[in-house]
C-alpha positions as CSV (number, residue, x, y, z in Angstrom):
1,X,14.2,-13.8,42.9
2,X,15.0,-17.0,44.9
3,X,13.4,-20.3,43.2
4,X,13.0,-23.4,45.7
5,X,11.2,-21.4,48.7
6,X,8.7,-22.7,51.1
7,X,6.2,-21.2,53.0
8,X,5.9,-18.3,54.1
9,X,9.2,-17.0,52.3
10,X,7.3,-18.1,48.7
11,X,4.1,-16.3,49.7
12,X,6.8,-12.7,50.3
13,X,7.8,-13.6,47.0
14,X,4.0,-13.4,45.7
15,X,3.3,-10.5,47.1
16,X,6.6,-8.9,45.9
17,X,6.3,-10.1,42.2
18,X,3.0,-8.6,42.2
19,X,3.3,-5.0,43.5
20,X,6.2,-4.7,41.2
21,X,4.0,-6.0,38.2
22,X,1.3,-3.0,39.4
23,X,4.1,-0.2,39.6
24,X,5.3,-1.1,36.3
25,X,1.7,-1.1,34.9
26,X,1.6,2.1,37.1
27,X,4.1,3.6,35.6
28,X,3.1,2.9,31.3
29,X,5.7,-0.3,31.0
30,X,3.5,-2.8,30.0
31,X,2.0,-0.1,27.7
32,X,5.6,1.3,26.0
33,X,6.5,-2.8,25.6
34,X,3.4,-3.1,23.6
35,X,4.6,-0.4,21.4
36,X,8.1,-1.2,20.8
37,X,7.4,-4.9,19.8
38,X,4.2,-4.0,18.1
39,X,5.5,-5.8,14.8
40,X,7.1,-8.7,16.4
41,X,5.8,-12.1,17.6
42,X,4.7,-13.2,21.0
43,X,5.1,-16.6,21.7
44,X,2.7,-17.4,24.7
45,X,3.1,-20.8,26.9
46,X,0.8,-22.6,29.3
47,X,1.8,-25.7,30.6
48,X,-1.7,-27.4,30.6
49,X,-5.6,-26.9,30.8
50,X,-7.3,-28.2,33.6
51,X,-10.4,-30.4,32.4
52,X,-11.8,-31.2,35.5
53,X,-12.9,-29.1,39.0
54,X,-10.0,-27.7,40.7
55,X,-6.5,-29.1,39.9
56,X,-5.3,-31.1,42.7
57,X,-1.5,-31.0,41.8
58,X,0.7,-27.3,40.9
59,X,-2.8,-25.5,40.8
60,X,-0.3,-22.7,39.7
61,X,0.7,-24.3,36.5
62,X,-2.7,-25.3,34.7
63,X,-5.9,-22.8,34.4
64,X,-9.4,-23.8,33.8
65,X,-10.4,-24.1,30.4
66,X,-13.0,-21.0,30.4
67,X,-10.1,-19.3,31.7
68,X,-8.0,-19.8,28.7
69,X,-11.0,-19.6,26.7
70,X,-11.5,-15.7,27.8
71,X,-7.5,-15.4,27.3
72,X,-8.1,-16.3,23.9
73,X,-11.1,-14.0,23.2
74,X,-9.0,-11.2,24.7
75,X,-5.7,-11.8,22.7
76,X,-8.3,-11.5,19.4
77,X,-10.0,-9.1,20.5
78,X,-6.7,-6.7,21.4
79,X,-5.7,-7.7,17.3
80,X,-2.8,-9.8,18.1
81,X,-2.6,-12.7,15.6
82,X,-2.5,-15.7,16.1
83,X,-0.6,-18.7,14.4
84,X,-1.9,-21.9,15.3
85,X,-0.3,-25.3,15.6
């Protein structure tokens, strides 16, 4: 999809990435790419961890620390390992 939209054209875009993420969920994607890279690494990103309230600036880009927190907890408790840094 388009990068560099505003407005009402980004919030389409939203709403379109997400109903596509549900049907493939829908449909057993998300569940056949667990299996076929079962044995292989995952390399997960965040950009940053948000100390304070709310972030004021690209809320979209940091998450709450009790967020990542219960990210981590999951990714554990699914028995993906993790290598730290």
């Amino acid at each position: 999809m388009a990068s560099g939209l505003t407005g009402t054209s980004w919030r389409n875009e939203a709403v379109v990435r997400r109903l596509l993420l549900k049907i493939s969920r829908a449909c057993g994607l998300f569940a056949l790419s667990r299996r076929l890279t079962a044995k292989k690494l995952r390399i997960l990103c965040y950009h940053g961890i948000w100390l304070g309230d709310d972030p004021l600036f690209a809320p979209a880009l940091f998450m709450r620390a009790d967020t990542f927190e219960r990210r981590l907890a999951l990714i554990e408790r699914l028995g993906y390992p993790v290598l730290p840094l």
